[in-house]
N, C-alpha and C positions, 0 to 999 in steps of 0.2 A: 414362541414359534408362530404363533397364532398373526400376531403383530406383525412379521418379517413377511409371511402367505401375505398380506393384506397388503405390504409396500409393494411385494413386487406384483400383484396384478395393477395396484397400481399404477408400477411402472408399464406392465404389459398395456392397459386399457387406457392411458391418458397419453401416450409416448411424446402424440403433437408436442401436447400442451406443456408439459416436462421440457421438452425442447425446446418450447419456443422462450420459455421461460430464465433455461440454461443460457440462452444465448442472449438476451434481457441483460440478464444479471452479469457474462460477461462485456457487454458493453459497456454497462454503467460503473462497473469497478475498471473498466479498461480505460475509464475517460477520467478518469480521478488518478490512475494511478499516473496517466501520462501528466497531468497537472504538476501535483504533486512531487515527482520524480523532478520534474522540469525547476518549478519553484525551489523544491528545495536543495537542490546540487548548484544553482545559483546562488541560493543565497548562503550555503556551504561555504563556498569559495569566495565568496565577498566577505564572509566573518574571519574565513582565515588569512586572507589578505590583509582585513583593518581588523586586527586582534579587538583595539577597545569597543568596538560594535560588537564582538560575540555575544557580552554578559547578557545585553537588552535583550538581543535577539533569540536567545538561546531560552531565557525566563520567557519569552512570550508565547513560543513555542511549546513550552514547559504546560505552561495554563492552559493554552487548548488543548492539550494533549490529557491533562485532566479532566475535563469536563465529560461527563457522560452522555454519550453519543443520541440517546435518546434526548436530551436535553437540548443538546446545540442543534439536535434538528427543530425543537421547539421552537429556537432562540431565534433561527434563521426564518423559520414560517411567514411571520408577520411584513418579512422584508422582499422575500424573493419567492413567496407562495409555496402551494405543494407540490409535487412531481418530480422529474426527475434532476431538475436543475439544482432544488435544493440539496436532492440525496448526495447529488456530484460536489458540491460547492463543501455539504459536512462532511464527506473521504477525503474530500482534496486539503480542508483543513489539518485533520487528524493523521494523514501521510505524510504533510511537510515534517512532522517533528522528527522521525527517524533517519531519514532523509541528510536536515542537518545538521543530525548531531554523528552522524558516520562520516557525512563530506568533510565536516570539521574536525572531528578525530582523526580522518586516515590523512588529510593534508599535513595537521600539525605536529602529528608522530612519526615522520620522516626520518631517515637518517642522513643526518646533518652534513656527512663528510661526502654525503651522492650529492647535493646540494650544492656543496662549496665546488667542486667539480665541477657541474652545470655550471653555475656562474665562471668558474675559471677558466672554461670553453668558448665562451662571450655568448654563452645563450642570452637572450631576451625573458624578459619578466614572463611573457606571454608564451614563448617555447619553452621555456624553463616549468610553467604551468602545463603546459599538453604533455610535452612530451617525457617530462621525465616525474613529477606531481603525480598527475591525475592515472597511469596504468601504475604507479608504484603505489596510488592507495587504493586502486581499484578492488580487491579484493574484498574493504572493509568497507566501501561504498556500496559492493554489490551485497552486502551484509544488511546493510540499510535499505536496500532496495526489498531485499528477500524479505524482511521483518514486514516492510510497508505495504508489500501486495498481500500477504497473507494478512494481513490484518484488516486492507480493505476488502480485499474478499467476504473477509468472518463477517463486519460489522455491515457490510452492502444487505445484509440478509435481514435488518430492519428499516432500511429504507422504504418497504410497503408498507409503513404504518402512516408516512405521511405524501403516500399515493404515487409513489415513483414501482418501477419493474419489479421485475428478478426473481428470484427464486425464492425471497422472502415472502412472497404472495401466496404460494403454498401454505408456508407456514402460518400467514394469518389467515389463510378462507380455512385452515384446519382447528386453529384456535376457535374462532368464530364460530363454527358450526361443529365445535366438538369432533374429530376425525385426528384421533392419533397418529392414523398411518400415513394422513396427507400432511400432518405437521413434521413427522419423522422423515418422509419421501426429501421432502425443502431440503432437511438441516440435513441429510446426507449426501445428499449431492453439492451442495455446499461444504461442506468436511472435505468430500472427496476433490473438490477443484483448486481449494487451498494446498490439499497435502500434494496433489500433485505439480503446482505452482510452487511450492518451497522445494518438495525433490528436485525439481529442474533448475531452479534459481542454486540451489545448495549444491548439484554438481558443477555449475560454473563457475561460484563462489569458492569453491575447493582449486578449480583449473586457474584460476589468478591469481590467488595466494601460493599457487606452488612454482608458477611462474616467475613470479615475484620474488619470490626466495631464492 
């Protein structure tokens, strides 16, 4: 109880700073996600267009997506310094992979006979993609989408280790100077901007797949 008094004055007594920091951190996960998303819904549909390019692609994806976040911000340091270009550049890496392995699962899990259809109407390769592809996998895209913001979100919250924004800054001036309540204040407001970015991402993701069906 002690700890909870102690967050919310400090929510009452810092509010700026809290805020300016909220709004920090969505910037900086909002500039990865749009990368990200971007990069990998392209190259989504590029592997499921040339099947034998998925393997490479999909394993390469595979290995960033392994490495630990703390890590590849290390890896990245020596190249494109600290701040927040690096913190963008390691979300942006680590959100391609969900990205596409949804755009590549909802293209390729189709059903075949909507397909034959489309082509037997004389759609084109490319309206054949828009318009009957890409809202019938939509649901499992925005599946992919939902996994990828929430998870840049989570991990944006160590990007002030190597001097970029957000609201991970709390939580390292609370490390550093010993202050539970100011490392607790960070990681809940972070909690809370994820949970409520998958709520809203997962009722949409509900409204497409049921459309879809």
């Amino acid at each position: 109880m002690e700890l909870l008094r102690e967050i919310f004055a400090l929510y009452a007594e810092r509010a700026d700073w809290f805020g300016e920091l909220l709004l920090a951190h969505i910037s900086l996960a909002l500039a990865a996600i749009l990368m990200s998303g971007s990069i990998g819904l392209l190259l989504g549909v590029w592997i499921a267009q040339h099947p034998p390019f998925a393997p490479p692609v999909m394993g390469l994806c595979n290995v960033l997506y392994t490495i630990p976040a703390i890590s590849l911000l290390g890896i990245l340091i020596p190249f494109t310094g600290i701040g927040n270009r690096t913190a963008v550049i390691a979300l942006t890496l680590y959100g391609v992979m969900p990205m596409v392995r949804n755009t590549y699962v909802g293209l390729t899990t189709l059903d075949p006979d909507i397909l034959e259809a489309a082509k037997g109407m004389g759609s084109t390769r490319m309206q054949e993609l828009l318009r009957v592809k890409l809202p019938m996998a939509a649901g499992v895209i925005l599946a992919g989408v939902r996994n990828m913001v929430v998870m840049t979100i989570s991990v944006a919250g160590i990007a002030s280790f190597v001097g970029a924004g957000g609201l991970g800054v709390a939580i390292y001036r609370g490390i550093t100077i010993y202050n539970p309540a100011m490392t607790a204040a960070g990681s809940i407001l972070i909690a809370l901007l994820a949970i409520v970015c998958d709520l809203a991402l997962g009722a949409l993701e509900r409204y497409f797949k049921k459309r879809g069906s």
